[in-house]
C-alpha positions as CSV (number, residue, x, y, z in Angstrom):
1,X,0.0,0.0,0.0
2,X,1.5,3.6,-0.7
3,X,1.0,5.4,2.4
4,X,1.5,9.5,2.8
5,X,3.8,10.2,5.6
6,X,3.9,13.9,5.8
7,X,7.6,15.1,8.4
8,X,8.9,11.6,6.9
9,X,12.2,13.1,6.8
10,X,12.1,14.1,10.7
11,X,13.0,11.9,13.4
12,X,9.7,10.0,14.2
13,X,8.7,9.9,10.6
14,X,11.9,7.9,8.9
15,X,11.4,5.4,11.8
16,X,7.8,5.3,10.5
17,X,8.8,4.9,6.9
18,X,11.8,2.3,7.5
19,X,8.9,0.3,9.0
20,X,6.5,0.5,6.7
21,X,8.8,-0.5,4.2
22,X,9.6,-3.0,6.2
23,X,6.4,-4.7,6.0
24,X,6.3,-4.1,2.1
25,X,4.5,-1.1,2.2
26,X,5.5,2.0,0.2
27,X,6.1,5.3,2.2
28,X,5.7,8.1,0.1
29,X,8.2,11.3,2.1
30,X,6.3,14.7,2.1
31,X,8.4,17.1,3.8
32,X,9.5,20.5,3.5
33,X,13.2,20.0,4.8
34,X,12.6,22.5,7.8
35,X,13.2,20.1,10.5
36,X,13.5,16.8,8.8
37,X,16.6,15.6,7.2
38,X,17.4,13.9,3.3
39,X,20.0,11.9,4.8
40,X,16.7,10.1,7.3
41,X,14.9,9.5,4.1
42,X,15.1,5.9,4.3
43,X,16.4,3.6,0.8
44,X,13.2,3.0,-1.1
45,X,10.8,5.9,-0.1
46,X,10.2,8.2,-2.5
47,X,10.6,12.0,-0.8
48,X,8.5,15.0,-2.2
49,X,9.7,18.7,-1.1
50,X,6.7,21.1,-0.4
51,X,4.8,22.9,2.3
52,X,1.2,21.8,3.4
53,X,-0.4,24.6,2.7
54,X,0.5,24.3,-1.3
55,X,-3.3,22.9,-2.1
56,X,-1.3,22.3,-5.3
57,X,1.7,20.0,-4.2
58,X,-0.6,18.0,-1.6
59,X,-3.2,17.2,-4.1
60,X,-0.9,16.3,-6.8
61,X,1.5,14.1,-4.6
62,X,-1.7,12.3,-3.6
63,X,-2.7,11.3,-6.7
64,X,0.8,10.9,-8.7
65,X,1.6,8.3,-6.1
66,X,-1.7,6.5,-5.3
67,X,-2.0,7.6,-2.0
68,X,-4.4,5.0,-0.2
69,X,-3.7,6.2,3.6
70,X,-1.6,9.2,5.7
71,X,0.2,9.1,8.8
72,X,0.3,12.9,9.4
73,X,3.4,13.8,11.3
74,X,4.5,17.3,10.2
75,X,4.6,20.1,12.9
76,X,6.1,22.5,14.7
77,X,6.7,21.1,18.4
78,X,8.5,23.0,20.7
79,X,6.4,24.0,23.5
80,X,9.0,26.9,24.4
81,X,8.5,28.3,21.0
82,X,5.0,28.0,21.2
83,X,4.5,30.0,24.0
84,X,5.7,32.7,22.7
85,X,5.1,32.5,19.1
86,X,1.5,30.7,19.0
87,X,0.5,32.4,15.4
88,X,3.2,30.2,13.7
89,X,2.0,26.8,16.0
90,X,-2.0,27.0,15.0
91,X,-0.8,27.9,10.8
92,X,1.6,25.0,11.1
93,X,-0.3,22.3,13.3
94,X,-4.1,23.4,12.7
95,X,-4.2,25.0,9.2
96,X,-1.8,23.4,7.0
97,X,-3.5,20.3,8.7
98,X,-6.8,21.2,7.2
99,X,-5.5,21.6,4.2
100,X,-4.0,18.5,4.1
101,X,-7.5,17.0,5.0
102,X,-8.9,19.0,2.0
103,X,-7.1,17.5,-0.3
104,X,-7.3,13.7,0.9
105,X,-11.4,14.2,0.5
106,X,-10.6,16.3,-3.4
107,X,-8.6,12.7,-4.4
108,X,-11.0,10.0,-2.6
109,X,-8.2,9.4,0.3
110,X,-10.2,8.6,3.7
111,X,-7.5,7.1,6.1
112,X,-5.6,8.9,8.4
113,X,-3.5,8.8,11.9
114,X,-2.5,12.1,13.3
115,X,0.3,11.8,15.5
116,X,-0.9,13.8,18.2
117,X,0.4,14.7,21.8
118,X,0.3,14.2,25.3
119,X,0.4,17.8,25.5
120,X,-3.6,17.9,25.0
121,X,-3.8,17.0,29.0
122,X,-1.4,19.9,29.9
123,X,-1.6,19.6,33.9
124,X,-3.4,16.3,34.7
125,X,-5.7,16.0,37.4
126,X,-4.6,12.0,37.6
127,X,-1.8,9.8,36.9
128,X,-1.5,7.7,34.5
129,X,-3.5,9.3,31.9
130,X,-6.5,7.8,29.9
131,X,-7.9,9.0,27.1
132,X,-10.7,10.3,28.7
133,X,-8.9,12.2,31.0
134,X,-9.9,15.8,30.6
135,X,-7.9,18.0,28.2
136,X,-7.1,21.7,29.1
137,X,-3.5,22.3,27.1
138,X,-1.1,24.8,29.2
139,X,0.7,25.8,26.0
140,X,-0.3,26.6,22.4
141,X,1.4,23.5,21.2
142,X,-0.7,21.5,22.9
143,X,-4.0,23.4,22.3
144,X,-3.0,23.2,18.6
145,X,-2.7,19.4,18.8
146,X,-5.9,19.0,20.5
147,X,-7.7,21.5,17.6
148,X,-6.9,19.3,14.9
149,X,-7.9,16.1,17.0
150,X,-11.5,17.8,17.2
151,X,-11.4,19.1,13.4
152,X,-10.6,14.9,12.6
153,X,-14.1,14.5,14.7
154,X,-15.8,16.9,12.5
155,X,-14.7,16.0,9.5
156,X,-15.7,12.0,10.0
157,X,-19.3,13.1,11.0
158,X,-19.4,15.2,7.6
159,X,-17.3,13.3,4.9
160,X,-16.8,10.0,6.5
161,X,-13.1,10.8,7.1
162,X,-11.7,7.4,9.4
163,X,-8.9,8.6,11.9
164,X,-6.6,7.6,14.7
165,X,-5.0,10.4,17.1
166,X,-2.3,9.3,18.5
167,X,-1.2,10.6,22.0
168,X,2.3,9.8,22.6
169,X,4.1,10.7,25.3
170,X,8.0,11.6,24.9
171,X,9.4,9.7,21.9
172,X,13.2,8.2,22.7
173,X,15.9,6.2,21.4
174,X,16.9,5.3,17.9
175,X,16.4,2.2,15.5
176,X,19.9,1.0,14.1
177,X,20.1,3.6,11.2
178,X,18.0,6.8,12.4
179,X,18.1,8.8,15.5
180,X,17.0,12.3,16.9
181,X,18.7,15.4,15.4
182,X,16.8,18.2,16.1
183,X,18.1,22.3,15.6
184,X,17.9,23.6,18.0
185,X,17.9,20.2,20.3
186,X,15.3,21.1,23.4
187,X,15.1,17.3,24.3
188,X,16.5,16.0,27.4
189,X,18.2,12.8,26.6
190,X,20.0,13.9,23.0
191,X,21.0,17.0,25.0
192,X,22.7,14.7,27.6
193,X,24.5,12.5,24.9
194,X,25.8,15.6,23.6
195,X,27.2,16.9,27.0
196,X,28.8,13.1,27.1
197,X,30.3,13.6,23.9
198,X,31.9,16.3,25.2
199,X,29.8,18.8,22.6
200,X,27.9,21.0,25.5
201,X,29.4,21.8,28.8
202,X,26.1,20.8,31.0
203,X,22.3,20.1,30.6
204,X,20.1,22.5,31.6
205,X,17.5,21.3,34.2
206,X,14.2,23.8,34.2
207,X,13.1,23.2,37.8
208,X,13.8,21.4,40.8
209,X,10.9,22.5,43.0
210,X,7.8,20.9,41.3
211,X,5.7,18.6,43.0
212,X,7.5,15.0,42.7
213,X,9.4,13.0,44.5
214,X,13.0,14.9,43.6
215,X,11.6,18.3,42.4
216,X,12.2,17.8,38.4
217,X,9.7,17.2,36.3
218,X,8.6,13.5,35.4
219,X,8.2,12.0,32.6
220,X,6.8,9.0,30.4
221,X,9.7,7.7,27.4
222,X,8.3,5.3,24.5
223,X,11.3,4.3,22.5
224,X,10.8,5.6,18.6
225,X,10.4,2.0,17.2
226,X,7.8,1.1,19.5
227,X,6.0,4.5,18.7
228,X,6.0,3.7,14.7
229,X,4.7,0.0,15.5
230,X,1.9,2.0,16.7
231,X,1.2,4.4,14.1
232,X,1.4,1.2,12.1
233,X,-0.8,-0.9,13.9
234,X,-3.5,2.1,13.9
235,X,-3.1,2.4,10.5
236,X,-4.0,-1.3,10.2
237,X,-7.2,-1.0,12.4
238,X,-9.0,2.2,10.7
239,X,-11.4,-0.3,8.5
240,X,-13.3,-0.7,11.9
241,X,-13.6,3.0,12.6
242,X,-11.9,5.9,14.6
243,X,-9.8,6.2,17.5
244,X,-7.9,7.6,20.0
245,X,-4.9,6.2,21.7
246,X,-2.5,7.1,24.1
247,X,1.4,5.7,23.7
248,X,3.3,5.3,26.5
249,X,4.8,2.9,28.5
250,X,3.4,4.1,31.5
251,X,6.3,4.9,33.7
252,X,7.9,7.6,34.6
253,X,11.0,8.8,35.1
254,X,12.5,12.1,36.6
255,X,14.9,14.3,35.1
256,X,17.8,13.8,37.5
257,X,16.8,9.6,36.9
258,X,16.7,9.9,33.3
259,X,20.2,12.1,34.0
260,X,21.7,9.4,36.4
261,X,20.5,6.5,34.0
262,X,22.7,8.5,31.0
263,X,25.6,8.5,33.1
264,X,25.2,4.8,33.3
265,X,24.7,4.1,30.0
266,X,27.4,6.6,28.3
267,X,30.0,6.1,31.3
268,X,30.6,9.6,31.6
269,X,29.8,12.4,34.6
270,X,27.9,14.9,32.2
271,X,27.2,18.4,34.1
272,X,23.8,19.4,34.7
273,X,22.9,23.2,35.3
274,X,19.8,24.0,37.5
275,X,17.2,27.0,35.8
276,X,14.1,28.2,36.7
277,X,11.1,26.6,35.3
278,X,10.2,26.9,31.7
279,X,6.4,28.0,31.2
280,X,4.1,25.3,30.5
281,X,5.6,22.6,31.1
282,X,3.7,20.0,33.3
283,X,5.1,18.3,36.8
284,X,4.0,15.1,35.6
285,X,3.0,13.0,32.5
286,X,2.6,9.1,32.3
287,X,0.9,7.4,29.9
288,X,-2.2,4.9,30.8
289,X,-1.8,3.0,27.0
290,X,-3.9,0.0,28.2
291,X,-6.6,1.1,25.3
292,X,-4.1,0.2,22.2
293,X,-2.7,-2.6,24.3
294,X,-6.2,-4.3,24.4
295,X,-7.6,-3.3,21.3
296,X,-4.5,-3.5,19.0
297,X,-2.3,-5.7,21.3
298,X,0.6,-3.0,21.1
299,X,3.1,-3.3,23.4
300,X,6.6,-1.2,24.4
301,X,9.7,-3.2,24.3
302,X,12.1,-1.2,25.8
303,X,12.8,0.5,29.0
304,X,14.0,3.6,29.8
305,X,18.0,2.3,30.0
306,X,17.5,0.8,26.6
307,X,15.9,3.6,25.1
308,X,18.9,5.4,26.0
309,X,21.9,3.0,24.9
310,X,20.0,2.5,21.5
311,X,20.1,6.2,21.4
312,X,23.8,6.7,22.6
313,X,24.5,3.8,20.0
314,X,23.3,5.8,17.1
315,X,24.9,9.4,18.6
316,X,28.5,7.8,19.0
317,X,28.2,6.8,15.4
318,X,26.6,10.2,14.1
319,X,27.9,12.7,17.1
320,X,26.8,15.8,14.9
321,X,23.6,13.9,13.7
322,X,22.9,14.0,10.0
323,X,25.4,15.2,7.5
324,X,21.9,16.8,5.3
């Protein structure tokens, strides 16, 4: 099956594609190069270069490749950013979404999973989280997540559109050939391979007076295979109607654990720096994935020290990430 993958090229989205083709399906790249890389295009999967919001580009990449189904994973993602530019987070995340939708309907395409975000919660009022946990987003990039999820509700009720939102919590680690390279790199654990690698002098730590059990903020890792067996599995499932799914392996870790479990991993002191808080983030978020173990029998296969050697396997090999 040729399958859309719109961010292909970014971090999440070549682990996607390497598994779909995998499994013998065709990924089709769509990706404007702002985040995403040619070098994670994976062997094998075509790559087109375009924005969403080219009506144009969308539609004809749909039909030139016989697009049957999308996995939509192009955005803009930093809640930092988003907080203080929020114009560029609802074009990027809500409208050039829409657009995209627009499109699949103009060229018969009716399949889609959004990779969404545990960022619709924003400050849980339980832990772990379920999908029917209520949803007030502390920052624009989750609020722009949680838009689209409720535009894919719309748009089934009036055209039929079949969807799966995908919740997932904080995507980790690396499959043998692809890993995270992000720039600017906000995430915690690439951050802390770089300060092993002897590329940053410290890691910044945003906190150490929230309500947990060390004062950093906690959090839920899903290694970046397990994630795309998801998407995949959802994918899979869409013939017997919509969903919504969260991904996580429901444990979490603190900051200063997920620190202390790098040190172990890399064998390496790496200095942390303590800062005030950064604005909207969270104390804590843990997944509560039993819905997508039970219904698609997904299941995480790595823990938090795997996630990490997996990734520190793939940054000793690349230690300035992707050459383009």
């Amino acid at each position: 099956m040729n399958i859309l993958v719109t961010g292909g090229a970014g971090y999440i989205g070549s682990v996607v594609a390497e598994r779909l083709l995998g499994l013998g399906h065709i990924p089709v790249i769509y990706d404007n190069l702002s985040e995403g890389h040619r070098d994670a295009v994976p062997f094998g999967a075509p790559l087109v270069v375009a924005e969403l919001d080219d009506s144009a580009a969308v539609t004809d990449c749909l039909k030139r490749h016989s697009i049957k189904g999308v996995i939509h994973m192009a955005a803009s993602a930093l809640v930092g950013e988003s907080m203080a530019n929020p114009s560029k987070y609802f074009r990027n995340n809500l409208v050039a979404g829409i657009n995209l939708l627009d499109a699949m309907l103009a060229c018969g395409v009716s399949r889609i999973v959004f990779s969404s975000s545990c960022a619709v919660y924003g400050d849980p009022e339980t832990s772990p989280i379920a999908e029917d946990s209520h949803q007030r987003p502390t920052n624009p990039y989750g609020e722009s997540k949680l838009a689209f999820e409720k535009v894919l509700r719309w748009y089934e009720i009036a055209y039929g559109l079949k969807f799966a939102s995908l919740r997932y919590f904080n995507a980790a680690g690396a499959s043998a050939r692809l890993g995270e390279h992000h720039s600017p790199e906000t995430h915690l654990i690439p951050n802390l391979l770089s300060c092993a690698l002897g590329l940053m002098p410290h890691v910044d730590v945003f906190g150490d007076d929230y309500a947990t059990p060390d004062g950093t903020c906690v959090r839920d890792y899903v290694h970046v295979t397990d994630l795309a067996d998801g998407h995949i599995l959802a994918l899979e499932a869409l013939a017997k109607g919509s969903r919504v799914y969260n991904l996580g392996s429901g444990v979490g870790a603190s900051v200063l654990e997920v620190i202390e479990t790098a040190r172990a991993a890399t064998g390496q002191p790496i200095s942390v720096r303590f800062t005030p808080r950064r604005p909207g983030d969270p104390a804590v978020l843990i997944a509560n994935s039993d819905r997508i173990r039970r219904e698609l029998k997904w299941e995480p296969n790595h823990q938090l020290d795997s996630i990490i050697e997996s990734a520190w396997v793939w940054r000793q090999a690349h230690p300035t990430g992707y050459a383009a």
